[in-house]
NULUM-814535 format. One record per atom (N, C-alpha, C): residue in one letter; x, y, z. Coordinates in steps of 0.001 Angstrom, whole numbers, padded with zeros to 6 digits, always signed. Example, Ala and Ser with C-alpha at 12.3 -4.5 7.8 and 13.67 -1.06 7.14 Angstrom:
# NULUM-814535
A+013190-005690+007800A+012300-004500+007800A+013200-003300+007800S+012850-002250+007080S+013670-001060+007140S+012900+000030+007870
This chain:
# NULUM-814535
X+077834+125573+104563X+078981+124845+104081X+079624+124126+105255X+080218+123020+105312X+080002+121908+106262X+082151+121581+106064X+082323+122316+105027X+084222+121778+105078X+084689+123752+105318X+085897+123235+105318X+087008+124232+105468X+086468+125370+105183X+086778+126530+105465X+086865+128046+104699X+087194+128197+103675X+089012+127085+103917X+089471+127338+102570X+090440+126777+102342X+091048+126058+101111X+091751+124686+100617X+093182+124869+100928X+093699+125678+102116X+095048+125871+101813X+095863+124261+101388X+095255+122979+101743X+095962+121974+101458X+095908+121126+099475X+094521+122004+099555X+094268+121629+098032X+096059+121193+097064X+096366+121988+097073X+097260+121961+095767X+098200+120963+096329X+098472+120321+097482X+099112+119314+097902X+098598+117818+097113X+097261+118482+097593X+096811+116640+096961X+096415+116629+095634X+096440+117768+094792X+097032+117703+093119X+098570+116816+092950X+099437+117013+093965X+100684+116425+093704X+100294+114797+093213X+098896+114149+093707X+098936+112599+093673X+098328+112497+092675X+097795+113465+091961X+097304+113343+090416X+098167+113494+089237X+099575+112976+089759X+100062+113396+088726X+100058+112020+088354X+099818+111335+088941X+100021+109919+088553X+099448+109444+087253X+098920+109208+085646X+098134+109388+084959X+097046+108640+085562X+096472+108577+084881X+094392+107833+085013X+094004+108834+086513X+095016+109378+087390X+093985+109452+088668X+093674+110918+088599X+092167+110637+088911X+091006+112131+088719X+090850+112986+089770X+091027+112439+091098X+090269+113941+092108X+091151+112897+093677X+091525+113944+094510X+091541+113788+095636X+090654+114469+096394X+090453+113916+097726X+089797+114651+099137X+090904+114366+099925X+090568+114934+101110X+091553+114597+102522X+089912+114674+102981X+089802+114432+103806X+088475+113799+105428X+089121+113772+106493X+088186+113828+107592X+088001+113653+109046X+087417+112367+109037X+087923+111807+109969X+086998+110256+110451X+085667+110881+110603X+084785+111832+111090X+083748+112029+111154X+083443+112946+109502X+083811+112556+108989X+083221+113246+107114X+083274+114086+106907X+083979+114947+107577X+083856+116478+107085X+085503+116210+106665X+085332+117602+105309X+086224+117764+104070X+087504+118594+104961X+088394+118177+104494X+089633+118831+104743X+090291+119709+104004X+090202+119232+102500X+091008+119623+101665X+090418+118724+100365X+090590+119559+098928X+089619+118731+097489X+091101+119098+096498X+091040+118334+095767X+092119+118638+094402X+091337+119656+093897X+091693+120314+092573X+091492+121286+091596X+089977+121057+090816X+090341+119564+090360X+089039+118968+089295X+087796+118826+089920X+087770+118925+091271X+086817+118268+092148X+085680+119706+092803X+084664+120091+092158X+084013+120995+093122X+083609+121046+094452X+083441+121760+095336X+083448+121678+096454X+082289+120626+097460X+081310+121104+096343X+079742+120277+096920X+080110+119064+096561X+080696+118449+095582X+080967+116887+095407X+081924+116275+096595X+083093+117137+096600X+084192+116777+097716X+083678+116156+098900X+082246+117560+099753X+081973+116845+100898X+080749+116172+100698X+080375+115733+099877X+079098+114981+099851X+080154+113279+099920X+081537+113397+099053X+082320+112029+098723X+082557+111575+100373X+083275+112969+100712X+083900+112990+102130X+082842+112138+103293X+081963+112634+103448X+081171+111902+104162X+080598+110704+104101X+080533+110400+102837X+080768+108606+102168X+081313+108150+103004X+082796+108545+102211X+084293+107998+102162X+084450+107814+103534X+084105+108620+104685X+084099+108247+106229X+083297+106869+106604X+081959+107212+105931X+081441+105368+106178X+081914+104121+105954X+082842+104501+104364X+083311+103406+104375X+084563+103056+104981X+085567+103772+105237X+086646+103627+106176X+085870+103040+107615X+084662+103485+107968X+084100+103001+109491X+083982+101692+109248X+083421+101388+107913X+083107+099921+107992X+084028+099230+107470X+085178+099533+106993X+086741+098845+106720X+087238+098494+108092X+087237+099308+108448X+087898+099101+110285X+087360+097835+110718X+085999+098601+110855X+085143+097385+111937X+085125+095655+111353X+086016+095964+109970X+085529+094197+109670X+087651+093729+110133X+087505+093894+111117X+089378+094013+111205X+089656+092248+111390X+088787+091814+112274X+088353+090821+112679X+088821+089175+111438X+088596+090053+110468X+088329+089333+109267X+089398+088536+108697X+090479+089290+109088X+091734+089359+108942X+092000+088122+110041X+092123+087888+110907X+092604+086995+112165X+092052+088031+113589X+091879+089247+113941X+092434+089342+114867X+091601+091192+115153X+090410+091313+115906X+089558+092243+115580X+090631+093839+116082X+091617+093528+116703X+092287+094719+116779X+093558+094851+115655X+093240+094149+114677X+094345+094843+113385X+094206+095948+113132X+095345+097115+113241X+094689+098423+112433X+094519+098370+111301X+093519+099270+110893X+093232+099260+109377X+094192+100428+108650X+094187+099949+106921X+095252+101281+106744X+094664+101961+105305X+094202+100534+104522X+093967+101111+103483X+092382+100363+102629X+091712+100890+102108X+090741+100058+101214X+090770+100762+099941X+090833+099942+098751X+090106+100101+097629X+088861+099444+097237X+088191+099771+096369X+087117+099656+096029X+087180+099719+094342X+086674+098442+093591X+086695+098640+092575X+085306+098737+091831X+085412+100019+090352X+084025+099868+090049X+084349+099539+088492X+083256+099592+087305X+083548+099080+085775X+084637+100287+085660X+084493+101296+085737X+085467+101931+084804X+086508+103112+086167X+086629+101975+086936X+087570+102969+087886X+087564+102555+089501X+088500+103154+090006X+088998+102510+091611X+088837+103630+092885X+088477+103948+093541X+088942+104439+094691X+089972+104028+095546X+091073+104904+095998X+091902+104802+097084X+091416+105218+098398X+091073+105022+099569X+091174+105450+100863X+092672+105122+101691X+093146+105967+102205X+094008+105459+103101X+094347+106194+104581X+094721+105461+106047X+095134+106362+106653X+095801+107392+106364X+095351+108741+107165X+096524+110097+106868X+096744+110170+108016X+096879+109809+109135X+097232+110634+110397X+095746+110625+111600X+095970+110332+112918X+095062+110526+113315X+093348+110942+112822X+092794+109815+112651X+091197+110850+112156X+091629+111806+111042X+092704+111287+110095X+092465+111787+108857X+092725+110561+107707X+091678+110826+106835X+092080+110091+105523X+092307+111008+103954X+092654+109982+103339X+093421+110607+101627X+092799+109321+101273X+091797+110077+099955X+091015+109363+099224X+091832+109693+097727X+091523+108822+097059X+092096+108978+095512X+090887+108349+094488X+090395+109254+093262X+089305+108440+092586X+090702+108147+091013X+090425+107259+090245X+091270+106687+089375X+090875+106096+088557X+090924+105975+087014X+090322+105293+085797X+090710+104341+086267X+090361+102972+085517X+090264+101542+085057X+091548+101008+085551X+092493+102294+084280X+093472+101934+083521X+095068+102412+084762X+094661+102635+085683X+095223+103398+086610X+096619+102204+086899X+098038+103064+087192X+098909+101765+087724X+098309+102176+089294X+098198+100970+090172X+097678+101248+090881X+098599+101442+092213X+099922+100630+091815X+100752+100424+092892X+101843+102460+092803X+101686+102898+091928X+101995+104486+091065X+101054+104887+092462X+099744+104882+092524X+098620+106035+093309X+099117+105620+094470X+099043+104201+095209X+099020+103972+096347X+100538+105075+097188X+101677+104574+095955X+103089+104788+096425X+102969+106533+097038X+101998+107111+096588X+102174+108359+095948X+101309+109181+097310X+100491+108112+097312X+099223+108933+098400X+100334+108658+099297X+101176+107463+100184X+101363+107561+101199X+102626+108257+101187X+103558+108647+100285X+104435+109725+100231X+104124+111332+100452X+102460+111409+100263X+101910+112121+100571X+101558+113001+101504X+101055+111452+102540X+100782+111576+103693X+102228+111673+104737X+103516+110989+104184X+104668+111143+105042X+104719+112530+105265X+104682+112886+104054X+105391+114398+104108X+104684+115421+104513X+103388+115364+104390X+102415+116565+105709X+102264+116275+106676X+102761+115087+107165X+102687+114519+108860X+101386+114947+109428X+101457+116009+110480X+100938+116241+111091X+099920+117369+110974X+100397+118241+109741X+099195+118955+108832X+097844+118275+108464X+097888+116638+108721X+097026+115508+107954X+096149+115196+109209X+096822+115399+110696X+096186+114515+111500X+095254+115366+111899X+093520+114509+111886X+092082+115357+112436X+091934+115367+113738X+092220+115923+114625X+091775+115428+116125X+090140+114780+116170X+089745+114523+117093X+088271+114356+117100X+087506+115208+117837X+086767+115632+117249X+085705+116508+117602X+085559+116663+119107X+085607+118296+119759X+085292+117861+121546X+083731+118360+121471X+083248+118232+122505X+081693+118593+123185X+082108+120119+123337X+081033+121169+122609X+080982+122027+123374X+080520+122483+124480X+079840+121552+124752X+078519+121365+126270X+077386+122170+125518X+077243+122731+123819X+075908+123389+124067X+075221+122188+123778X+073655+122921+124249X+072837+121492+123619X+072628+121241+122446X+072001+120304+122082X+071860+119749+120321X+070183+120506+120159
C-alpha cells in the first residue's frame, strides 16, 4: 500500500461534498502519493487517481508559459468530461485537493468550497518533498 496508514484527514474532505453533484475527493503529494480519500472513494481507486492527478497538475504547471509568462504559478485545473468535471487545486506546498463532480455540478459552489478547505487546514495540507535516504535504489 503506497498512501497513508490511515485517513485521519478523510472526513475533512467529505466537508466539499456537500456541495450537490460532487462525488469523491483525494488530497495528493506533488509526487502521487494519497494523502487523504472521501468516504465514497475506495482506497485502491484514490491512489491509482492520486498518481494521475499528480501528472496532470505536472503538466498544468509546466504549460505556465501559455499564459504570458513561464513563471506564473499555477493554482488550479479543471478538466471536463461528457458526464462530469474534475477539480485539482493547490493545497499547500506539494499538496493538492482534487474534486470529481457530475455534469450538473455548480461549479463556482466546488471551487469556493475546496479552497475554503484548503484555508482552513493550512498547514495540515502542505506535502514537503520527499528527502534521499542515501539507501540505494
Amino acid at each position: 500500500m503506497t498512501g497513508p496508514t490511515n485517513n485521519t484527514l478523510g472526513w475533512m474532505l467529505d466537508e466539499v461534498l456537500k456541495v450537490p453533484q460532487a462525488r469523491h475527493a483525494i488530497l495528493l503529494s506533488a509526487d502521487g502519493m494519497l494523502r487523504a480519500f472521501s468516504k465514497e472513494i475506495d482506497r485502491d481507486d484514490a491512489e491509482r487517481l492520486a498518481a494521475g492527478l499528480s501528472g496532470v497538475q505536472s503538466i498544468s504547471r509546466s504549460t505556465a508559459e501559455f499564459c504570458g509568462t513561464p513563471h506564473t504559478p499555477w493554482r488550479q485545473t479543471m478538466i471536463e468530461f461528457a458526464h462530469g468535471y474534475v477539480f485539482l487545486v493547490a493545497a499547500g506546498e506539494g499538496a493538492y485537493l482534487a474534486v470529481s463532480t457530475s455534469e450538473d455540478v455548480d461549479m463556482e459552489a466546488v471551487t469556493y468550497r475546496m479552497h475554503k478547505l484548503v484555508d482552513r487546514l493550512g498547514k495540515e495540507l502542505t506535502s514537503p518533498a520527499r528527502q534521499d535516504t542515501g539507501s540505494p535504489a
